[in-house]
C-alpha positions, 0 to 999 in steps of 0.5 A: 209600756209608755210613760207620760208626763205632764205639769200641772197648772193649777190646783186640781184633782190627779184624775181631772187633770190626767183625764184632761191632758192624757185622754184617759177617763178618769175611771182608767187613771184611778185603776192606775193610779191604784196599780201604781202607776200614777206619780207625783215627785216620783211617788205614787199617789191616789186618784183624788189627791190635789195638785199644786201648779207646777208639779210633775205627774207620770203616768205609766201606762202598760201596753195593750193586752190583745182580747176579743170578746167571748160568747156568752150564754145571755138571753136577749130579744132577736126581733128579726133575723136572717142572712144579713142581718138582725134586729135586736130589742136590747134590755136596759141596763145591757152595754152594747160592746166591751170597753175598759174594764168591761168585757163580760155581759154585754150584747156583743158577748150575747150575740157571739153565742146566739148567732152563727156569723157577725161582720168583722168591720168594727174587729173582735171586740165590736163584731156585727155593731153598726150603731150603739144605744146607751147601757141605760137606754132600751130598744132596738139596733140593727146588727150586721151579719157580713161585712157587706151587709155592716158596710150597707148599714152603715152607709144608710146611717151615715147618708141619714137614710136609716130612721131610728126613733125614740120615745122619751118621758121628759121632765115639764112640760115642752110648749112646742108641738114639733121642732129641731135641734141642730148644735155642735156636741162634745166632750164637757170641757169640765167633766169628761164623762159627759158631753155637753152642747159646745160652741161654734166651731167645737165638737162635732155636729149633732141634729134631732128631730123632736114631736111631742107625743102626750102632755102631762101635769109635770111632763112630756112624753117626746118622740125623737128622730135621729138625724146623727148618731153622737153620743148621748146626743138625745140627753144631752138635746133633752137637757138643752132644751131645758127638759132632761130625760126622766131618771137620767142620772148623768143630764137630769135632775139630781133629785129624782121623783121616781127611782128608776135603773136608767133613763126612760128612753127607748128606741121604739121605730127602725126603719132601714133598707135591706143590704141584699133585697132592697126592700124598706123594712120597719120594726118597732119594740114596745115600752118595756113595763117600768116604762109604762108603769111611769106614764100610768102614775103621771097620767093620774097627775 
């Protein structure tokens, strides 16, 4: 068990700052916080409460239990498979791995009871995952089945030789036919669940690809191509732009003309070299239905 401490500067709320100083989400120091385990002048205080400057916080915080994650009986889309690796069309609304807090009903779990072997690369909580797709986000990811293969994978990945893209319905309507944002990404220095375009010299450095597939009255549906897999890169270019991701409740328009689950956003096209082979393969996943059901209504705008 470790106990921080940290003075406050100024007027702010108990999980801002913590989450600010300490690293912690402020999801983490709200659990805490509600355990206990966050004081101020000595007594426990709640996750939303105000500090005044110069006050002292301590946060206790337990050591890490030791947990892997555990097959689960899931049904998910396995679009390919074979010794090395496969590809899966992940659904909406599915977390990739487990996190805090969160070790049930995600992919990996899914995956543990489907397949025979995953790599061990990324350890016990993160087996087989070469590259991740947000919970609200649909479409396909490769998963490794041998560390050999994971280490391949990943190295396309990295030497921009594995091709993953997007299809996006965007709010308004985007001028440019084709184009590239190239920008430095991190943490939103004010909400710490979010990322956001930092400047030069901060964050680290982020480049899509973007050709717009359809033009509507109000929208655009926008095909992206990955050129660095950061996260929330895609949102947070969208938003950039200054044509946020359709139903995305984090980057988009706080009043939303449809009510949507997530984002429409979907990894549509993967193209990799396979780690034994060699060959070029390519797989695609098609729109799921509340996807399409969209692009009907504002195709009648």
């Amino acid at each position: 068990m470790e106990s921080k401490q940290f003075v406050a500067e100024g007027n702010l709320r108990v999980d801002v700052f913590l989450s600010e100083k300490s690293g912690l989400t402020r999801s983490a120091v709200k659990k805490l916080a509600d355990e206990g385990k966050v004081l101020v002048g000595g007594k426990p205080v709640k996750a939303g409460e105000m500090l005044k400057a110069g006050e002292t916080v301590e946060v206790v915080i337990p050591d890490p239990v030791p947990i892997a994650a555990k097959p689960e009986n899931i049904p998910i889309e396995i679009v390919y498979e074979d010794g090395d690796l496969a590809v899966v069309n992940k659904a909406q609304g599915m977390t990739v791995h487990a996190g805090a807090g969160n070790y049930e009903g995600t992919l990996v779990n899914a995956l543990l009871f489907r397949l025979k072997d995953l790599s061990g690369v990324n350890g016990e909580l993160r087996p087989g995952i070469v590259h991740r797709i947000d919970k609200d986000t649909s479409g396909l990811l490769v998963v490794a089945k041998n560390d050999r293969a994971h280490l391949s994978l990943s190295a396309q990945i990295q030497n921009k030789t594995c091709r993953r893209e997007y299809l996006a319905l965007l709010e308004g309507v985007v001028k440019e036919q084709t184009g590239r944002i190239v920008t430095q990404i991190g943490r939103d220095p004010k909400d710490r669940l979010r990322m956001a375009v930092l400047p030069a010299g901060q964050g680290r450095y982020a480049e899509t690809e973007y050709f717009a597939e359809e033009r509507f009255a109000k929208n655009t549906l926008m095909r992206f191509c990955l050129k660095t897999g950061r996260t929330h890169q895609i949102r947070v270019h969208a938003k950039y732009m200054g044509h946020p991701v359709v139903g995305d409740k984090l980057y988009g328009y706080k009043n939303q003309r449809f009510a949507l689950e997530g984002q429409l956003l979907h990894a549509y096209r993967l193209e990799l070299t396979h780690p034994s082979t060699g060959e070029r393969m390519t797989f695609t996943a098609p729109l799921p239905d509340y996807f399409t059901r969209i692009l009907e209504i504002v195709r009648k705008d």
